[in-house]
C-alpha positions in Angstrom: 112.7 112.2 92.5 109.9 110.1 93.2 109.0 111.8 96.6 109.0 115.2 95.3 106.4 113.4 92.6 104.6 111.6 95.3 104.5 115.3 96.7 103.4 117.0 93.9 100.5 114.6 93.3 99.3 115.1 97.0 99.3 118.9 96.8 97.7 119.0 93.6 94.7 116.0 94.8 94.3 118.4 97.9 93.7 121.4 95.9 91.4 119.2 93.8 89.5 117.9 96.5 89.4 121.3 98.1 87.9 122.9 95.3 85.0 120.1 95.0 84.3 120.8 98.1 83.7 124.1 98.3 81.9 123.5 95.0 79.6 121.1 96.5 78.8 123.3 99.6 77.8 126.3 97.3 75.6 124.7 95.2 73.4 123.2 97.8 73.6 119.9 96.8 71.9 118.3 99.8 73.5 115.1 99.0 75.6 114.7 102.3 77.4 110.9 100.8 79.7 113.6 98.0 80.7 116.1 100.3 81.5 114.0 103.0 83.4 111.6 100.7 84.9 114.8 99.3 85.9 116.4 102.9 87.3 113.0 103.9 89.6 112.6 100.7 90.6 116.2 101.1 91.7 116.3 104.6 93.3 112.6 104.1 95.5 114.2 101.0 96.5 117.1 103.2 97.2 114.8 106.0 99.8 113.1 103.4 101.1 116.3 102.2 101.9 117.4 105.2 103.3 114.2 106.7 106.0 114.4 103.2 106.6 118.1 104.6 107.5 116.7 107.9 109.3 113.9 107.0 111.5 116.0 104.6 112.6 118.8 107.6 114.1 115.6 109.8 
């Protein structure tokens, strides 16, 4: 139970961070720190994601 929760959360901070980003990008905020905190947090909470995926098909 807890690691389809710990999934869950993952997939939904990835879609989170995703959409931030791409927020962030269109609305030519030329403050660099936010979106490259905001790409970083993304592509760490996909990294997890897809790590649970991985470890779930062994």
């Amino acid at each position: 139970m807890k690691f389809n929760y710990i999934r869950a959360v993952c997939r939904m901070l990835t879609i989170i961070f995703g959409a931030f980003f791409v927020w962030v990008v269109a609305s030519n905020d030329s403050n660099l720190l936010i979106t490259s905190i905001t790409l970083i947090l993304f592509i760490v909470t996909a990294l997890i994601d897809t790590s649970y995926d991985e470890k779930k098909k062994r």
